[in-house]
Wavefront OBJ file of the C-alpha trace (Angstrom):
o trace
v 0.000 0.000 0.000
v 1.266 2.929 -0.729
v 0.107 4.492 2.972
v 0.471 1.835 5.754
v -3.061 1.947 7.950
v -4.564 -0.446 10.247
v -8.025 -0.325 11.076
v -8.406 1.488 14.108
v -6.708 4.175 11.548
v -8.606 3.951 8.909
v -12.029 3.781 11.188
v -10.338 7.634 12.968
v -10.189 8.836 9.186
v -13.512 7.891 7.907
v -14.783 10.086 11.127
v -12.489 12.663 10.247
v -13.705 12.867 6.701
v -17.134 12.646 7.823
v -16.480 16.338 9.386
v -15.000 17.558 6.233
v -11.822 16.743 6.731
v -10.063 16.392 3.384
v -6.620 15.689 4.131
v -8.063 12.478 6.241
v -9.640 11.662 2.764
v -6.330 12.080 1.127
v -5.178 9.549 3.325
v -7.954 7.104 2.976
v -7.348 7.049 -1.354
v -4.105 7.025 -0.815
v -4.061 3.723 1.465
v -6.520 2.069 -1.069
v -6.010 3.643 -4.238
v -3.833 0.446 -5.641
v -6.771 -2.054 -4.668
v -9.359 0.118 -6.105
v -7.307 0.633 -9.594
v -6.851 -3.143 -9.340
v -9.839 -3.910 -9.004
v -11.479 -1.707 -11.529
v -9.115 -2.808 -14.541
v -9.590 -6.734 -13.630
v -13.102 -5.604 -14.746
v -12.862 -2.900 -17.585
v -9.391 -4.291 -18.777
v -8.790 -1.192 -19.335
v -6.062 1.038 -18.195
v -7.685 4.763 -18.828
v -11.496 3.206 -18.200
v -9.833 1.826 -14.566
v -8.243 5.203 -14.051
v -12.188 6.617 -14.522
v -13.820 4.380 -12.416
v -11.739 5.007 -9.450
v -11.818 8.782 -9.987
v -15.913 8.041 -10.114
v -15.587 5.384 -7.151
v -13.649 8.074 -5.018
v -15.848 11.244 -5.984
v -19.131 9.209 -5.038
v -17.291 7.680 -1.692
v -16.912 11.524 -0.489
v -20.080 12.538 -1.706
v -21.510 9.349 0.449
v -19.043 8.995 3.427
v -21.648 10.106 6.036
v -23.828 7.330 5.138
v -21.087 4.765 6.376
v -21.901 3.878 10.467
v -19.043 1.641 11.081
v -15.547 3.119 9.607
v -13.802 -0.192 9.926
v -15.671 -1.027 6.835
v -14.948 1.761 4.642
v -12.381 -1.047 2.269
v -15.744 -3.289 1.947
v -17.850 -0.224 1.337
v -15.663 1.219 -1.413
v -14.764 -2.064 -3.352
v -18.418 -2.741 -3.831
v -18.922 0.576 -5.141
v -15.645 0.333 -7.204
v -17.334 -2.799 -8.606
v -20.956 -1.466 -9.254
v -19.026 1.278 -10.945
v -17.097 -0.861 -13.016
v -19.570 -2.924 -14.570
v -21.794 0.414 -14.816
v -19.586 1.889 -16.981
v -18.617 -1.340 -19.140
v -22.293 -0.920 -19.956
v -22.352 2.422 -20.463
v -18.519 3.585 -21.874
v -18.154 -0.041 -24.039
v -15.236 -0.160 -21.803
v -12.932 -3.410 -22.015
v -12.682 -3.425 -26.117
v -8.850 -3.396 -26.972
v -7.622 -3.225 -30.187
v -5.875 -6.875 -30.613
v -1.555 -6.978 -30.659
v 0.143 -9.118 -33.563
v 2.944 -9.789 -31.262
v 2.808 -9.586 -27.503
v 5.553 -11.435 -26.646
v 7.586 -8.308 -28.968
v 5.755 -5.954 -27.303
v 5.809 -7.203 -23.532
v 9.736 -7.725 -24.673
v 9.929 -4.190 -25.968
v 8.189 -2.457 -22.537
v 10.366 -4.206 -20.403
v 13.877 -3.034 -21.962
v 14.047 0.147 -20.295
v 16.861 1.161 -22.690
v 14.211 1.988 -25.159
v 12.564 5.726 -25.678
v 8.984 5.931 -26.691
v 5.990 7.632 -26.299
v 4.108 7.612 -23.156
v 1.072 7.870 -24.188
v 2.191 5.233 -26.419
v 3.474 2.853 -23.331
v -0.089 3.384 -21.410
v -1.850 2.244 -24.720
v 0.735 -0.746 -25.249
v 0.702 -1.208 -21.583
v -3.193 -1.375 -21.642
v -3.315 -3.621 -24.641
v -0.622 -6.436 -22.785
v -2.895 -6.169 -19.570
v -5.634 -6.921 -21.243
v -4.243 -10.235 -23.268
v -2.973 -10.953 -19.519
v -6.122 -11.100 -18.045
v -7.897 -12.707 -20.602
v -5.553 -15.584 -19.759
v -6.450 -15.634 -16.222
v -9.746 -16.934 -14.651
v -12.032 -14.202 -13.403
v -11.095 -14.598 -9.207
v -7.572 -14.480 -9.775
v -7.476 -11.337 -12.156
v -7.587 -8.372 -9.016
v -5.392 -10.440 -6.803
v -2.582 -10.479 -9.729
v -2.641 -7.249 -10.605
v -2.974 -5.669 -6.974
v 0.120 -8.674 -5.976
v 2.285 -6.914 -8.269
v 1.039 -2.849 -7.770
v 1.605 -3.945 -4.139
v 5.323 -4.867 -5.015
v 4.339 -8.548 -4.708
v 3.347 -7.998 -1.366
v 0.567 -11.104 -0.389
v -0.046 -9.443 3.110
v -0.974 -6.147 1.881
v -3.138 -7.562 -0.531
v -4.473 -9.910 2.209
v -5.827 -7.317 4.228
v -6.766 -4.838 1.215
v -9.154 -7.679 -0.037
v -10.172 -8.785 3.540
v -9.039 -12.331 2.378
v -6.533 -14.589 4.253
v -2.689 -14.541 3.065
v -3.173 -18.217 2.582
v -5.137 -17.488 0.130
v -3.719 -15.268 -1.746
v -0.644 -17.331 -2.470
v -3.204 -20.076 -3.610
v -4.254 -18.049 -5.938
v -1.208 -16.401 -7.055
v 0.150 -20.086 -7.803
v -2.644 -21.117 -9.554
v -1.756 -17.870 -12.315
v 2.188 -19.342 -12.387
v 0.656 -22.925 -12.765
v -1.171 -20.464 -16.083
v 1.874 -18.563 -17.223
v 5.598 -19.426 -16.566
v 6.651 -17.487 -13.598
v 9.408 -15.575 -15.192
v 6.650 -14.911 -17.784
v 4.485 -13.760 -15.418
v 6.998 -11.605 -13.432
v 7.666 -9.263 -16.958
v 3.672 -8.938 -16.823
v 4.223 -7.509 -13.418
v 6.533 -5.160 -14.148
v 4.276 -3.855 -16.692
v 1.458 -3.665 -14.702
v 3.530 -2.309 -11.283
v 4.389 0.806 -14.004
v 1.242 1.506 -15.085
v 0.020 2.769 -11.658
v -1.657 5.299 -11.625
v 0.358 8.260 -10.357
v -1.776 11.274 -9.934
v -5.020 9.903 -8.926
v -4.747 11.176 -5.557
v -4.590 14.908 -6.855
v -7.641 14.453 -9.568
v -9.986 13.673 -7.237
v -9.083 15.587 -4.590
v -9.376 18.374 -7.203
v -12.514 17.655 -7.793
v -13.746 17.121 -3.979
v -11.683 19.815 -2.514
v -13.949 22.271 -3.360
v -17.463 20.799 -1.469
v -14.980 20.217 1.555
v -14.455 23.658 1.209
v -17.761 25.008 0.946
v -17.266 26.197 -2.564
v -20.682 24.598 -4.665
v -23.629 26.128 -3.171
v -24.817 29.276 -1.500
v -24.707 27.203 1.501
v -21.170 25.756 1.419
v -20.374 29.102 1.187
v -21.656 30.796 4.317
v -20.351 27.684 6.197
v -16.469 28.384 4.741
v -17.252 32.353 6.217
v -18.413 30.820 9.285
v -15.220 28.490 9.561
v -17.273 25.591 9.623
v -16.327 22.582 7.833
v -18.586 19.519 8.319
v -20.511 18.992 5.390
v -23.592 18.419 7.750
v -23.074 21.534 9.707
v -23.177 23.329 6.042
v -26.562 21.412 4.790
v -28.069 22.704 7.627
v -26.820 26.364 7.653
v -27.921 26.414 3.592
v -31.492 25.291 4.911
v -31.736 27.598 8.237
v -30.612 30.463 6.144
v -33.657 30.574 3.897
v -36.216 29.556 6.413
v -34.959 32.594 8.518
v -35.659 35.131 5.665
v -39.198 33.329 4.577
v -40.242 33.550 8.440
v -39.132 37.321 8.750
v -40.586 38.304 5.170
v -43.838 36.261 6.205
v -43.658 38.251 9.738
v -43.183 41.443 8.029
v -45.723 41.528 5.113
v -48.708 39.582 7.495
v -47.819 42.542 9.894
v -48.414 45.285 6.970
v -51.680 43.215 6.577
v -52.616 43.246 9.597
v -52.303 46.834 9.906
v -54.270 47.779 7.323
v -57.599 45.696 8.520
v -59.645 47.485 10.406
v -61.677 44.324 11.148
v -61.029 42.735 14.654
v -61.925 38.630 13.284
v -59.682 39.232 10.343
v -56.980 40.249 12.343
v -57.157 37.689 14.628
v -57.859 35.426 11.534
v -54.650 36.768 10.063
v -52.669 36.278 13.028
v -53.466 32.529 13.675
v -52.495 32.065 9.479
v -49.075 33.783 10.037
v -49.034 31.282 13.152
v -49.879 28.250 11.303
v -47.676 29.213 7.904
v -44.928 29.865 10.571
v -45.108 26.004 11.915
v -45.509 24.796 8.383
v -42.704 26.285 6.824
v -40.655 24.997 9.684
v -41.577 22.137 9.166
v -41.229 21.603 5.340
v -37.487 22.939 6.117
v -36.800 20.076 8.461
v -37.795 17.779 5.787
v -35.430 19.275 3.489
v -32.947 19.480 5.864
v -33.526 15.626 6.661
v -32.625 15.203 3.025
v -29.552 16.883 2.982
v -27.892 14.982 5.915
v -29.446 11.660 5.445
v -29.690 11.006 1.914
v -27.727 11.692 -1.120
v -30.728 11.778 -3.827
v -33.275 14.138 -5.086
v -36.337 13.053 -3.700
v -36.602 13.725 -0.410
v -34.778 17.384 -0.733
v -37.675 18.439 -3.794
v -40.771 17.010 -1.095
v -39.454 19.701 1.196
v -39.169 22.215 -1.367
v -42.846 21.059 -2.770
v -44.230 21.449 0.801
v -42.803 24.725 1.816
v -43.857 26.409 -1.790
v -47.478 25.041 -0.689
v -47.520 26.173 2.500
v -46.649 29.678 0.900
v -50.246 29.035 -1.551
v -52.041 28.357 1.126
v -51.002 31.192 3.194
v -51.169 34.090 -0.221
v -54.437 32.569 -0.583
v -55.957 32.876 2.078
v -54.394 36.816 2.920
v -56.300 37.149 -0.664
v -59.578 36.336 0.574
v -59.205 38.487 3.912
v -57.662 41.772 1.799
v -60.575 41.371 -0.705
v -63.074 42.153 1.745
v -61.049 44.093 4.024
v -58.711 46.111 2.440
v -59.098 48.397 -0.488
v -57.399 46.997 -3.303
v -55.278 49.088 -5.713
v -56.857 48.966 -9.013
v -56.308 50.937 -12.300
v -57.615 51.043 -15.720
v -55.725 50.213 -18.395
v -56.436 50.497 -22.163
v -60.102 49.772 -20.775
v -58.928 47.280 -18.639
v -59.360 47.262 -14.845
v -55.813 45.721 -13.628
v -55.784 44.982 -9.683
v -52.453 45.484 -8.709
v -52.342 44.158 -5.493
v -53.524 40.661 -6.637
v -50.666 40.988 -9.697
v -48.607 42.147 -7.132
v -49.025 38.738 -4.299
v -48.732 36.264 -7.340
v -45.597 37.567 -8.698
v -44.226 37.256 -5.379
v -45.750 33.797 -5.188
v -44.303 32.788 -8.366
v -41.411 35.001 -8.764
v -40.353 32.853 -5.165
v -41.134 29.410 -6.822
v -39.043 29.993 -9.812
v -36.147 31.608 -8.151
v -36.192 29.195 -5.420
v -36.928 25.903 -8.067
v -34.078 27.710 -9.801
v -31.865 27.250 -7.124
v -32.942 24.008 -5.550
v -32.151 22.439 -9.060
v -28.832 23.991 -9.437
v -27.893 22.969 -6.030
v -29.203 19.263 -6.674
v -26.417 19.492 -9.459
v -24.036 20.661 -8.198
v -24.111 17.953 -5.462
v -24.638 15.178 -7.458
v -27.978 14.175 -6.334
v -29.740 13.502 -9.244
v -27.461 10.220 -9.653
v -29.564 8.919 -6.949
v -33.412 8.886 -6.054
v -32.965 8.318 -2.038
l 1 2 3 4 5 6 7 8 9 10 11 12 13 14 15 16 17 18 19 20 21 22 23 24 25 26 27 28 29 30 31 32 33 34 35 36 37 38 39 40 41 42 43 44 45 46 47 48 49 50 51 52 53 54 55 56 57 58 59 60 61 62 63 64 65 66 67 68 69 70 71 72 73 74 75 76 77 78 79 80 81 82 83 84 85 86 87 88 89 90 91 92 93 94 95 96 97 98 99 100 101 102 103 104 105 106 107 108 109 110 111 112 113 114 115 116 117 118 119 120 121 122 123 124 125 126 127 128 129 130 131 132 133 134 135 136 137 138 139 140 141 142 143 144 145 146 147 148 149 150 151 152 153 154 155 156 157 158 159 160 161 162 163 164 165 166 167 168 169 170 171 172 173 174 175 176 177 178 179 180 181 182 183 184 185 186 187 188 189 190 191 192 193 194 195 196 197 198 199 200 201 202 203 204 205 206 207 208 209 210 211 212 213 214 215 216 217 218 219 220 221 222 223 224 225 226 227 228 229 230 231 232 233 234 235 236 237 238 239 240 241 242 243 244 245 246 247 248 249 250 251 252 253 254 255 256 257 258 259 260 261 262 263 264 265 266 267 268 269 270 271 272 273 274 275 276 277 278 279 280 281 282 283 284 285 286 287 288 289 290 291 292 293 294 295 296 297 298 299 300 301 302 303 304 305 306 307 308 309 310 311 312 313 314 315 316 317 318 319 320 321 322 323 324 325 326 327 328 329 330 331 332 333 334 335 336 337 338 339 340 341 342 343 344 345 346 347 348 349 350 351 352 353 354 355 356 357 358 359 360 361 362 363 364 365 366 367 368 369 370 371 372 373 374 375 376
């Protein structure tokens, strides 16, 4: 490995990274980044389609860390969705196609003389292309264990307790492949795939997750960076308080101008027990969302909450509607022969000036954090 971690280590990380903590993170792809490379190209047999799926397995993993209760099983947790990825994208990218060699005994001879220029993007597509007639030669439960044996620096024990199988085992399996290939064959297929590791892995995706850890995708991250606050929990909630707090004190303030203007002691009273009850609902609607923020990484919940509290903003324009109508004396002009009531233009464009704006932003925000991949 290319970071040394027991459990209890890894299990102190995965907490750490569940409060934002990126450099823990760092630590956690860089302990497992040769398993989960390994893994992925025993599937796609693919060298640049492997390099994807990890970046994809690592950029979901972050996205989805919280969801993990136990830390000790973050390397079971993230080689299942290494594999689901995998096969996903064979599906979807036609991964796994090579272009067949004439000669790979030339060119596994030619990679391994290191006396020989050429170029690298060359050797990665050669290199890919020799994987690929490797693994095709070995049976499907030996293919990871090879390649990680040799990216481990043919290191059984690290790949024992990367794969949560015995050591035992892994030399079973590793002589089965020799009992495949000639050793010494085998060997100069390690050496190619020990130099195709991936070397920059580590900064790609932390490129790309960096900047959620940092508060740097949403309105919300935002305020949380200003506020020093790092836990991506802490900053679902502040980017759902933070709205609720302006819709209760706009709701406050315009029922109050309302309220004023009705001379009719029911209709306040009426109007005070709706700015009550549209107080208690919007609360309400923005613990839903809030629930779907820090317990789910999909859509669904996170729109119901939106859905509710955009109702509970109907309900409440309507029914001020019905009160000012008899109440209050609208503001109404004629127009090209038209009688135009402005204050009833004026409530719905609120209404649905709010709904688009705020739909606007709910969407962007669901995009930004990757939660249409996912219903729940």
């Amino acid at each position: 490995m290319s970071t040394t971690i027991s459990h209890l280590d890894i299990s102190e990380n995965v907490t750490l990274a569940q409060q934002g903590e990126i450099k823990a993170f760092e630590r956690l792809i860089d302990a497992s980044q040769n398993a989960i490379t390994s893994i992925a190209l025993s599937i796609t047999k693919d060298l640049d389609a492997s390099e994807d799926v990890a970046q994809q397995t690592y950029i979901k993993a972050w996205k989805d860390i919280n969801q993990l209760k136990n830390g000790q099983s973050f390397l079971p947790w993230i080689r299942q969705i290494t594999r689901y990825t995998a096969l996903n994208y064979i599906k979807t990218q036609s991964a796994g196609v090579t272009s067949p060699c004439a000669d790979y005994d030339s060119l596994l001879a030619t990679l391994s003389n290191n006396d020989v220029p050429a170029d690298v993007s060359l050797i990665k597509q050669q290199q890919s292309e020799l994987i690929s007639h490797l693994l095709d030669q070995l049976e499907a439960e030996t293919r990871e264990i090879v390649l990680l044996y040799y990216r481990e620096q043919q290191n059984s024990n690290a790949v024992a307790q990367l794969l949560d199988i015995s050591p035992a085992l892994v030399r079973k399996k590793l002589q089965r492949a020799r009992e495949q290939l000639k050793p010494e064959i085998l060997n100069t297929y390690g050496n190619v795939i020990y130099s195709s590791t991936p070397a920059s892995l580590v900064a790609i995706v932390l490129a790309v997750v960096a900047p959620t850890a940092m508060g740097g995708l949403s309105g919300a991250s935002a305020t949380g960076l200003k506020l020093g606050v790092k836990s991506p929990v802490l900053m679902s909630i502040i980017g759902v308080l933070l709205p609720l707090l302006l819709a209760l004190t706009a709701n406050h303030l315009s029922m109050a101008m309302v309220i004023k203007n009705v001379h009719n002691t029911n209709a306040k009273n009426a109007l005070r027990q709706l700015r009550k009850q549209t107080t208690f609902w919007m609360i309400g609607a923005a613990s839903v969302m809030a629930v779907g923020y820090i317990y789910t990484s999909g859509w669904l919940i996170v729109t119901i909450g939106f859905v509710l509290f955009w109702l509970g903003l109907y309900r409440s324009t309507k029914a001020v509607l019905v009160v000012t109508t008899e109440f209050v004396q609208p503001r109404i002009i004629n127009l090209a022969g038209y009688t135009i009531n402005l204050s009833l233009i004026g409530c719905y464009l609120g209404l649905f000036g709010g709904l688009f704006g705020g739909g606007l932003g709910l969407v962007l925000g669901l995009i930004n954090d990757g939660r249409f991949n996912s219903l729940l």
